[in-house]
C-alpha positions as CSV (number, residue, x, y, z in Angstrom):
1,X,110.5,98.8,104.1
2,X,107.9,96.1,103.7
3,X,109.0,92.5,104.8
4,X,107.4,89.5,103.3
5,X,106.9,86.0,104.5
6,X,105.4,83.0,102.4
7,X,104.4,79.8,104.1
8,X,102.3,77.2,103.3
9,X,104.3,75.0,100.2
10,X,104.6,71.5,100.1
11,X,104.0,68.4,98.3
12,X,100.3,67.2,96.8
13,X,99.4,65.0,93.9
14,X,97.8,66.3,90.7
15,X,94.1,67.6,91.0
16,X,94.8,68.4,95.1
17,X,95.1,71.6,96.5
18,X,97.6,73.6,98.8
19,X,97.1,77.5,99.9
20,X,100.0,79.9,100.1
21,X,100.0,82.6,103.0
22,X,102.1,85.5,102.9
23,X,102.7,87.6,105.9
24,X,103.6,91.5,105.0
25,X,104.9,93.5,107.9
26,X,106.6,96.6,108.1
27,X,105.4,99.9,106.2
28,X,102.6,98.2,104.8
29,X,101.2,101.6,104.1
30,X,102.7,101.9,101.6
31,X,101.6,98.7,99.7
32,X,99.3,99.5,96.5
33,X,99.2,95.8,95.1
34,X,100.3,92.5,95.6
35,X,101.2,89.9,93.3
36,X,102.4,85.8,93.5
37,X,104.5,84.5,91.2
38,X,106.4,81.1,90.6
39,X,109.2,80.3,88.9
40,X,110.4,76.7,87.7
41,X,113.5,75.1,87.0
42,X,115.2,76.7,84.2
43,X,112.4,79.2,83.5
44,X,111.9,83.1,84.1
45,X,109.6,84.0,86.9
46,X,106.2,84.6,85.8
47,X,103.2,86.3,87.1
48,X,100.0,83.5,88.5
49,X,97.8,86.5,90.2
50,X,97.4,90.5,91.6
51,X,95.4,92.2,93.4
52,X,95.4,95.8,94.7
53,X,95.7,96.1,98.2
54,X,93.1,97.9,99.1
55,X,90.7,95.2,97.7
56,X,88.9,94.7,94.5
57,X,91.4,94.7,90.9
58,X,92.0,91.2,90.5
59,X,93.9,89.1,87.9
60,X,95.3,86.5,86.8
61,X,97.5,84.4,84.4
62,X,95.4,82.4,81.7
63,X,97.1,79.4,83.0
64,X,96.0,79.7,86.5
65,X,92.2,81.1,85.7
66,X,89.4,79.3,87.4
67,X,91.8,76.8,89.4
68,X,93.6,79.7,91.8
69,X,92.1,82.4,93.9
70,X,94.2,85.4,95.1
71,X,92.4,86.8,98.6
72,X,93.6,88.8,101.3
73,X,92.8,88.8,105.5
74,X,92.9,92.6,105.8
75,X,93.0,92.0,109.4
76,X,96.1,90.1,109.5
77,X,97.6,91.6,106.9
78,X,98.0,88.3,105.0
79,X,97.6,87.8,101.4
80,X,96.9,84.1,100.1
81,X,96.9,81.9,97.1
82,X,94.2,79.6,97.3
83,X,95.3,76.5,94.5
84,X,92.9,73.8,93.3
85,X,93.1,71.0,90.8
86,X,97.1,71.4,90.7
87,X,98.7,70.1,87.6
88,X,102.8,68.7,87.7
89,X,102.8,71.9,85.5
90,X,102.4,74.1,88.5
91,X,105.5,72.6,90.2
92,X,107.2,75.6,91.1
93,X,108.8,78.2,94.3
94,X,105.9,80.4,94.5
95,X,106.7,84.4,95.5
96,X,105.1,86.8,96.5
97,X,105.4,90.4,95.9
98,X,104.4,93.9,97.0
99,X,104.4,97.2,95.1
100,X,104.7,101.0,95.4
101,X,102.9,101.6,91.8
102,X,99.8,103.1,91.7
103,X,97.9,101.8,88.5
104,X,96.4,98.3,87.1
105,X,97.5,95.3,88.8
106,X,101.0,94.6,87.2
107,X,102.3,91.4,85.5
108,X,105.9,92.7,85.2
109,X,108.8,91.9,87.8
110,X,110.3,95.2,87.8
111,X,107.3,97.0,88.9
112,X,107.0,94.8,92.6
113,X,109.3,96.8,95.0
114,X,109.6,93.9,97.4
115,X,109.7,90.1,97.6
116,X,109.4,87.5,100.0
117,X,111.5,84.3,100.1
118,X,109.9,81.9,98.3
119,X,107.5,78.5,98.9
120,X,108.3,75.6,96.9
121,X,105.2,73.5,95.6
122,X,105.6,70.2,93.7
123,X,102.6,68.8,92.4
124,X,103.4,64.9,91.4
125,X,101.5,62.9,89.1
């Protein structure tokens, strides 16, 4: 089992910045990528950015390109979500999510095995 915590939400006017943390312990051996989503009011979750694991293989939604960073502290075991010029659009709960699946960093839901709580960011404008 792989635990996941996110941290780091909040409230910032359009064009500011926020970065997410997200803390994985447990088996995190077995972790081949991670991925941050968001989901907002009375929309499905959707994928903002992956990257495998090990390092390297990243990508991103074309909404989020050139404005958020997806990194990781291999150290602390940390991935993070580094957010610039925010938009209202972006107002969201951000997740993140770890997978089992070796292959290309994955846009789709089903293929993260486990999630973390959830970090609400609300961009004003």
């Amino acid at each position: 089992q792989v635990q996941l915590v996110e941290s780091g939400g909040g409230l910032v006017q359009a064009g500011g910045s926020l970065r997410l943390s997200c803390v994985a312990s447990g088996r995190t051996i077995s972790i081949y990528q991670m991925g941050w989503f968001r989901q907002a009011p009375g929309k499905e979750r959707e994928f903002v950015a992956g990257m495998r694991w090990s390092g390297g293989t990243l990508d991103y939604a074309d909404s989020v390109k050139g404005r958020f960073t997806i990194s990781r502290d291999n150290g602390d075991n940390t991935a993070y979500l580094q957010m610039t010029s925010l938009k209202p659009e972006d107002t969201a709960v951000y997740y993140c999510a770890a997978s089992r699946t070796v292959g290309l960093v994955s846009f789709k839901l089903l293929r993260y095995d486990y999630w973390g709580q959830g970090t609400q960011v609300t961009v004003s404008s």
